[in-house]
Residue, then its C-alpha position, 0 to 999 in steps of 0.5 A: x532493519x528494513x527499508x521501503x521505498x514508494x513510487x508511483x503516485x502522482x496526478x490523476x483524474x477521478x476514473x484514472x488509474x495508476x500503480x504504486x511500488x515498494x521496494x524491499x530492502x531484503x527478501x519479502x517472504x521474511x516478512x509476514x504481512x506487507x501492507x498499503x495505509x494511505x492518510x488523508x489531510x486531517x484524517x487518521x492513517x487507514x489500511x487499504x490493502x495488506x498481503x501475506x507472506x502465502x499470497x493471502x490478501x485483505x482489502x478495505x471495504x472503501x476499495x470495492x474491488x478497485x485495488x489490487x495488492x501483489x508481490x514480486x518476490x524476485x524484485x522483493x517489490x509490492x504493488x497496489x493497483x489502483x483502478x477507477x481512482x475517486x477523488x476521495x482516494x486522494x492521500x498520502x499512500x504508505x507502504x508497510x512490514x509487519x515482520x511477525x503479526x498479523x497486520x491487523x492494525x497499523x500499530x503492528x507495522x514495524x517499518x514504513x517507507x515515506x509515502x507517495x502522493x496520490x492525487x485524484x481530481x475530479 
């Protein structure tokens, strides 16, 4: 069993920024691919952002260079950076562990934290 916990959203206007956190309850190169998912009101769960084990990232195209995913192994805590925030980032962020796949689909993510709210006011 792996637990997540998020911090870090909030309020911010559109051109802000803020730095989302998740903490690992056990050591994060156990787990092959973490990654962040946001969900918007009446919309589907989306990926923004997912990192390998070996440092490997992937991003969503919406991000356009404005996100940055990373891990701090010691801590077992990932990060998502979110920089130049539009009002259309406005979501529930999720952190997630795919323990085995590939992360390529939210269905492969085998635990979730229990998100943190990001706003973004234009």
């Amino acid at each position: 069993q792996v637990q997540l916990v998020e911090a870090g959203g909030g309020l911010v206007q559109a051109g802000g920024s803020l730095r989302l956190s998740c903490t690992a309850s056990t050591n994060i190169f156990s787990i092959n691919v973490m990654g962040w998912f946001r969900q918007a009101p009446g919309k589907q769960r989306e990926l923004v952002a997912h990192i390998t084990s070996n440092r490997r990232t992937h991003y969503a195209d919406f991000v356009m260079g404005r996100f940055t995913i990373s891990t701090d192994s010691v801590e077992n805590m990932v990060y998502l950076q979110m920089n130049n925030l539009h009002a259309e980032d406005t979501a529930v962020y999720y952190c997630a562990a795919d323990v085995s796949g590939y992360g390529g689909s939210w269905t492969d993510y085998d635990y979730w934290g229990q998100g943190t709210q990001v706003t973004v006011s234009s």
